[in-house]
PyMOL commands that place a pseudoatom at each C-alpha (Angstrom):
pseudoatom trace, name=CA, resn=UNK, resi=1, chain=A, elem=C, hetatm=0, pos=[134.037, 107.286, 119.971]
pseudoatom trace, name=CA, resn=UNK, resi=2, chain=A, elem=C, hetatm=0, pos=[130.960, 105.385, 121.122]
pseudoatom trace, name=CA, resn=UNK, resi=3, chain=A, elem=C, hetatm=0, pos=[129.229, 107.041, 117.495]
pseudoatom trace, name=CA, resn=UNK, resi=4, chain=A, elem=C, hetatm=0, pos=[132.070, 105.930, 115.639]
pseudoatom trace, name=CA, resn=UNK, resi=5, chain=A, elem=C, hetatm=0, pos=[130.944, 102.057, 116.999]
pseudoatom trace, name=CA, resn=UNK, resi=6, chain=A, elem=C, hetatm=0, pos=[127.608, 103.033, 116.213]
pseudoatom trace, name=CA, resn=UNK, resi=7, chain=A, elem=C, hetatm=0, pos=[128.470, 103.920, 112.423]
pseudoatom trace, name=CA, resn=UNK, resi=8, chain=A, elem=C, hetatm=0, pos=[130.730, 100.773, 111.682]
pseudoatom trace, name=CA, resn=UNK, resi=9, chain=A, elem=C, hetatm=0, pos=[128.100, 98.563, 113.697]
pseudoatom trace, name=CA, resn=UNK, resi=10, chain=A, elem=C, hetatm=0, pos=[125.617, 99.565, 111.108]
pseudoatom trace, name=CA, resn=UNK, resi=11, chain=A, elem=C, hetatm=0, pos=[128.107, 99.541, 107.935]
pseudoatom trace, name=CA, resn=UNK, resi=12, chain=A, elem=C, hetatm=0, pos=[128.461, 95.939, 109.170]
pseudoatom trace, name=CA, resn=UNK, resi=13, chain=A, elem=C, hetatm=0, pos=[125.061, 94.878, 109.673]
pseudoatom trace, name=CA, resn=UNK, resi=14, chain=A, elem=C, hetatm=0, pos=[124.374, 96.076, 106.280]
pseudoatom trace, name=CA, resn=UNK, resi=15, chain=A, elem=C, hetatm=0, pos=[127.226, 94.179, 104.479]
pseudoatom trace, name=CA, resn=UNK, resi=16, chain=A, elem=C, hetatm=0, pos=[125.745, 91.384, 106.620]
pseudoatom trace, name=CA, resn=UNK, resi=17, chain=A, elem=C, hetatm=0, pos=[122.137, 91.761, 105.365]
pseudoatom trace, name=CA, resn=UNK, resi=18, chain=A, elem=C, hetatm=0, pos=[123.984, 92.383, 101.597]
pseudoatom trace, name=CA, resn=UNK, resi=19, chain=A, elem=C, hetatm=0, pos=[125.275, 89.398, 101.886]
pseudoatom trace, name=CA, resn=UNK, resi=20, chain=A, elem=C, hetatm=0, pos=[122.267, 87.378, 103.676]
pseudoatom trace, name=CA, resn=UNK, resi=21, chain=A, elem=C, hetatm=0, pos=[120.447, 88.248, 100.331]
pseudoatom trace, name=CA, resn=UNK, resi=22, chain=A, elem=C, hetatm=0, pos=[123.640, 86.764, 98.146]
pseudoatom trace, name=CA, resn=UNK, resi=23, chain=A, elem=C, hetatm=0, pos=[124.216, 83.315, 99.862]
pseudoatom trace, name=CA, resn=UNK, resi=24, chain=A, elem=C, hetatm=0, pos=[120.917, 82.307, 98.427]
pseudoatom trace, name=CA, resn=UNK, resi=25, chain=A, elem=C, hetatm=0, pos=[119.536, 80.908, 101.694]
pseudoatom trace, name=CA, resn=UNK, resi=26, chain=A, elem=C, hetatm=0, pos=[123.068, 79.694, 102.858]
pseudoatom trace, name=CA, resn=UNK, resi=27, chain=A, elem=C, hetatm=0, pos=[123.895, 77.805, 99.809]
pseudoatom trace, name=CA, resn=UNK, resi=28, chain=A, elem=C, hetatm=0, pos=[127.025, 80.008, 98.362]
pseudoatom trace, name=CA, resn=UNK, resi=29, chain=A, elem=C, hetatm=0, pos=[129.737, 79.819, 100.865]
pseudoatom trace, name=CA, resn=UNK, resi=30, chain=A, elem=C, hetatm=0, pos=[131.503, 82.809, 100.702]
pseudoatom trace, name=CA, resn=UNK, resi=31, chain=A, elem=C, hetatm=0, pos=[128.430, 85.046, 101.465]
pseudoatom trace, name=CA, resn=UNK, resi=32, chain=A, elem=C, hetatm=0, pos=[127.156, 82.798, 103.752]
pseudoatom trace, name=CA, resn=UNK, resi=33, chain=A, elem=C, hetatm=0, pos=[130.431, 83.648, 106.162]
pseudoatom trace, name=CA, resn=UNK, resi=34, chain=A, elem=C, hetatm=0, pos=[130.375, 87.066, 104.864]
pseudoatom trace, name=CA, resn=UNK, resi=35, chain=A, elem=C, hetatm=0, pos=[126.662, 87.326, 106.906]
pseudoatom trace, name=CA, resn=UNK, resi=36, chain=A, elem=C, hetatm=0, pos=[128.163, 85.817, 110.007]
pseudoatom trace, name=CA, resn=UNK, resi=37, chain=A, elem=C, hetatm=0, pos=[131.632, 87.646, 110.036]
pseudoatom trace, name=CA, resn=UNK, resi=38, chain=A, elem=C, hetatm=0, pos=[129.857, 90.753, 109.368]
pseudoatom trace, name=CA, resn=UNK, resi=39, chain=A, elem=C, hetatm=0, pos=[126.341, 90.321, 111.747]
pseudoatom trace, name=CA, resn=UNK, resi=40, chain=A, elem=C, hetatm=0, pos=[129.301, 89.419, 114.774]
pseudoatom trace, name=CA, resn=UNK, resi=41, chain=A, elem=C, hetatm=0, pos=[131.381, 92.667, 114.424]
pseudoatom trace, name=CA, resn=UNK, resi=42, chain=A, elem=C, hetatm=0, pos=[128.251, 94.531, 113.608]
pseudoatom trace, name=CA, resn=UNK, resi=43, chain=A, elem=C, hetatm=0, pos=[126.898, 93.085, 117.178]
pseudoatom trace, name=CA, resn=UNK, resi=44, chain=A, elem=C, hetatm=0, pos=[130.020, 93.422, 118.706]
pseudoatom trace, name=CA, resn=UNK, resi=45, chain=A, elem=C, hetatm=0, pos=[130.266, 97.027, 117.937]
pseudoatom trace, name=CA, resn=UNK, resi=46, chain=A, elem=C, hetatm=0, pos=[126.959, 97.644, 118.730]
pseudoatom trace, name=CA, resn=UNK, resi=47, chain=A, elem=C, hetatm=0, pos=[127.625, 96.376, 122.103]
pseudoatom trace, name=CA, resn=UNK, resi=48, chain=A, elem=C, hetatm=0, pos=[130.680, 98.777, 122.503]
pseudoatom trace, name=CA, resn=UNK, resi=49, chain=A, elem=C, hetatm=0, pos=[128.231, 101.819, 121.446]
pseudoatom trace, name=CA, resn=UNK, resi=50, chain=A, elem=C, hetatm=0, pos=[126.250, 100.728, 123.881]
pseudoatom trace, name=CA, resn=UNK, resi=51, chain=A, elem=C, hetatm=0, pos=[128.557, 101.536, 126.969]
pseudoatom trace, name=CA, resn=UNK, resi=52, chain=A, elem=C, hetatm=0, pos=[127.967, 105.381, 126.307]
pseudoatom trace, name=CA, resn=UNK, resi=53, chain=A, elem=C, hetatm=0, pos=[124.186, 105.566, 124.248]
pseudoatom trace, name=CA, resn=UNK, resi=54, chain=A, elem=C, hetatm=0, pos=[121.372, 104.561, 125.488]
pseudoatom trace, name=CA, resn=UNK, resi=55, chain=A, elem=C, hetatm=0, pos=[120.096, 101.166, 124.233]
pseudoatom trace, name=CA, resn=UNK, resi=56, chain=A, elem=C, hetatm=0, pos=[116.626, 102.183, 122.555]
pseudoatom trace, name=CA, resn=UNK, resi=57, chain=A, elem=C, hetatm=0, pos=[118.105, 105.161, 120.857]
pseudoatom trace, name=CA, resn=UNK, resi=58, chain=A, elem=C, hetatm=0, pos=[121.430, 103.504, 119.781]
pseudoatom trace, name=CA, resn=UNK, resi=59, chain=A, elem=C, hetatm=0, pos=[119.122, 100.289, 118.440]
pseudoatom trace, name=CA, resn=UNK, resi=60, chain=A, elem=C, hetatm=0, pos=[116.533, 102.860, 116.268]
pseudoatom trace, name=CA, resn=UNK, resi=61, chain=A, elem=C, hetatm=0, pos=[119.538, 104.559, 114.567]
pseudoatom trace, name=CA, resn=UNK, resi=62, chain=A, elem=C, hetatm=0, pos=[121.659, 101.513, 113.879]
pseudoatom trace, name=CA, resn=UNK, resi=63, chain=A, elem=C, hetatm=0, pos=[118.021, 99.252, 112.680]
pseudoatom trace, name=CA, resn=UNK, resi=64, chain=A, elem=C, hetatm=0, pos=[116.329, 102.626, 110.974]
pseudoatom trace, name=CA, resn=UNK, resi=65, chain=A, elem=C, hetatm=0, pos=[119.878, 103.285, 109.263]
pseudoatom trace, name=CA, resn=UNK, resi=66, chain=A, elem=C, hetatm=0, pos=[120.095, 100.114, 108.407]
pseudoatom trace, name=CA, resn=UNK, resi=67, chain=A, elem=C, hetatm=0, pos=[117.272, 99.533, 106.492]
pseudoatom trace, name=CA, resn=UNK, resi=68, chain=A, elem=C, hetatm=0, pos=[117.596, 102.814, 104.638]
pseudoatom trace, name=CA, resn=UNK, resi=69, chain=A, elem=C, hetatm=0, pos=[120.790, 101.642, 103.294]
pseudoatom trace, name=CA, resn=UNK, resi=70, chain=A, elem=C, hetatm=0, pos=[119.405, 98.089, 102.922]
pseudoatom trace, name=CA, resn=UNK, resi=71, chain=A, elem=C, hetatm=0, pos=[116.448, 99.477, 101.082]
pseudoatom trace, name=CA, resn=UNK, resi=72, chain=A, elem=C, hetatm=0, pos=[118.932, 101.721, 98.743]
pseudoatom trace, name=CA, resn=UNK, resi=73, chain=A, elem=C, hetatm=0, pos=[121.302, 98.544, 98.212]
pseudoatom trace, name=CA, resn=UNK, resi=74, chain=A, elem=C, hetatm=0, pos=[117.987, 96.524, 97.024]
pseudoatom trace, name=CA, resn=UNK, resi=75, chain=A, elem=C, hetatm=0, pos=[117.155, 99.413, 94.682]
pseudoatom trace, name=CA, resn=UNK, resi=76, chain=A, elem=C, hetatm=0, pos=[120.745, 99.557, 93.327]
pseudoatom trace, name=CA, resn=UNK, resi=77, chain=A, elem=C, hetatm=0, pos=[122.379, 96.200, 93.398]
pseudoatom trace, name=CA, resn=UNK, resi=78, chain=A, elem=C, hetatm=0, pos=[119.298, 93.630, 93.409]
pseudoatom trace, name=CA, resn=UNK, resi=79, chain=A, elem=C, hetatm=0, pos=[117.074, 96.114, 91.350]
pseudoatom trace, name=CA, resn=UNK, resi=80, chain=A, elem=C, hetatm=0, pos=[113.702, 96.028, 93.840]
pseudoatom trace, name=CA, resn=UNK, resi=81, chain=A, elem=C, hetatm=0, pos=[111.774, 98.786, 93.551]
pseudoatom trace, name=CA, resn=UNK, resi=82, chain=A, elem=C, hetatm=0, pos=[109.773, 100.790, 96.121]
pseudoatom trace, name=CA, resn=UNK, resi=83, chain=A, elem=C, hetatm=0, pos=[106.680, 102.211, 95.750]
pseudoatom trace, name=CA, resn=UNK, resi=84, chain=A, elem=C, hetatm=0, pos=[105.465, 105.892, 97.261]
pseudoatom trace, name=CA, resn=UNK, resi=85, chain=A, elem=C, hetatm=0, pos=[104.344, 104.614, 100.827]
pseudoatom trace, name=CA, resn=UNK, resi=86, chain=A, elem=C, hetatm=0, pos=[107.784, 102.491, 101.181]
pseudoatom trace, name=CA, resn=UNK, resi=87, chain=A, elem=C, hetatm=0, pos=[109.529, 105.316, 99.892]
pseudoatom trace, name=CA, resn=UNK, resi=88, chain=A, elem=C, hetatm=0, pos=[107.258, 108.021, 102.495]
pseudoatom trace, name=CA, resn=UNK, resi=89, chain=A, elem=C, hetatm=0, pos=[107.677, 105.031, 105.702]
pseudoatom trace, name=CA, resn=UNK, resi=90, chain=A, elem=C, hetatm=0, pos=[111.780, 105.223, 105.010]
pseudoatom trace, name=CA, resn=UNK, resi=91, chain=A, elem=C, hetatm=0, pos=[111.316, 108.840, 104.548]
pseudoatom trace, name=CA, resn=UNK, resi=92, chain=A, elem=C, hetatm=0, pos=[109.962, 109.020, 108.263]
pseudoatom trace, name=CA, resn=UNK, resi=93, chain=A, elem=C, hetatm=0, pos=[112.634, 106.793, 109.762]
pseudoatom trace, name=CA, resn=UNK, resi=94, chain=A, elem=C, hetatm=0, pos=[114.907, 109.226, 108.505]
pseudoatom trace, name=CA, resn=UNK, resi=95, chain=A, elem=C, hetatm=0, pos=[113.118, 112.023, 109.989]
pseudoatom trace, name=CA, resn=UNK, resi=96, chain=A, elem=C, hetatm=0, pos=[113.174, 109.807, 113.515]
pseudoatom trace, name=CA, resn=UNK, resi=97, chain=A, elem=C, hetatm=0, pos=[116.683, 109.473, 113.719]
pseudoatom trace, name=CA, resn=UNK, resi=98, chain=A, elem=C, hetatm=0, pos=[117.062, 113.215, 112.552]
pseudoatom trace, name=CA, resn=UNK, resi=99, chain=A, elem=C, hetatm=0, pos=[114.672, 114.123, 115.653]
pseudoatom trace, name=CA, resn=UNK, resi=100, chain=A, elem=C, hetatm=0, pos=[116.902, 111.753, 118.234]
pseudoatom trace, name=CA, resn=UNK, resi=101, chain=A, elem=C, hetatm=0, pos=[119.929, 112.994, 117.165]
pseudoatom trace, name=CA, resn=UNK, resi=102, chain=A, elem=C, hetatm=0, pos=[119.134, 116.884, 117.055]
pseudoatom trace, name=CA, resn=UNK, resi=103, chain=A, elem=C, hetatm=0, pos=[116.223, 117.633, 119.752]
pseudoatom trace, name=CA, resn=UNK, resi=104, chain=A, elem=C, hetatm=0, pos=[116.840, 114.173, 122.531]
pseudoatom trace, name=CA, resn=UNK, resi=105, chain=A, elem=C, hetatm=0, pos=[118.802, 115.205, 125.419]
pseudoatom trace, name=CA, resn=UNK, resi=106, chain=A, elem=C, hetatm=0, pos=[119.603, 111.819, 126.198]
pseudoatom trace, name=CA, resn=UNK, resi=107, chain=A, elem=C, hetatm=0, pos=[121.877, 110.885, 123.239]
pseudoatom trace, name=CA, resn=UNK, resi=108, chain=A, elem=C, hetatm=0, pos=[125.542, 112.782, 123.938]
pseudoatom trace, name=CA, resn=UNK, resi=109, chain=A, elem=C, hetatm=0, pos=[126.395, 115.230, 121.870]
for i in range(1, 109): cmd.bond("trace and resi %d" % i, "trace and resi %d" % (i + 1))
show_as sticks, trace
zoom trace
């Protein structure tokens, strides 16, 4: 269960980061509580996860994961690009959390 906390703590912290992008620095009103409804569960979760993972691995996978999807949501929905060393830095986060998850023997499996 604690990975399941872990997952929706970092679906949440990206529509909170979606969102931080669409209040236009806290002027639009609905976004703007769409960043702090979704940053609280995302914490709150987070904090749950954190009864069974170990804080420095479960806070790399949820911020790496995070900004992978926040870096494909900028590419898709706000049209940013990324050039070859952003796209060969997200690249290597990915390979981080694959190395955690597969080869740590301090992350339950």
């Amino acid at each position: 269960m604690p990975w399941v906390y872990l997952a929706v703590a970092i679906v949440f912290e990206t529509i909170g980061t979606t969102a931080l992008k669409a209040s236009q620095q806290f002027t639009r009103p609905l976004p703007s509580v769409l960043v702090v409804v979704a940053y609280g569960l995302s914490f709150y979760l987070l904090a749950k996860a954190l009864l069974h993972i170990p804080v420095g691995v479960a806070y790399a996978i949820w911020a790496g994961l995070g900004i992978c999807l926040i870096a494909g949501i900028g590419y898709v929905v706000f049209g940013q690009r990324l050039d070859a060393p952003a796209l060969a830095g997200i690249g290597l986060i990915v390979a981080g959390i694959l190395v955690i998850n597969i080869f740590s023997d301090v992350t339950p499996h």
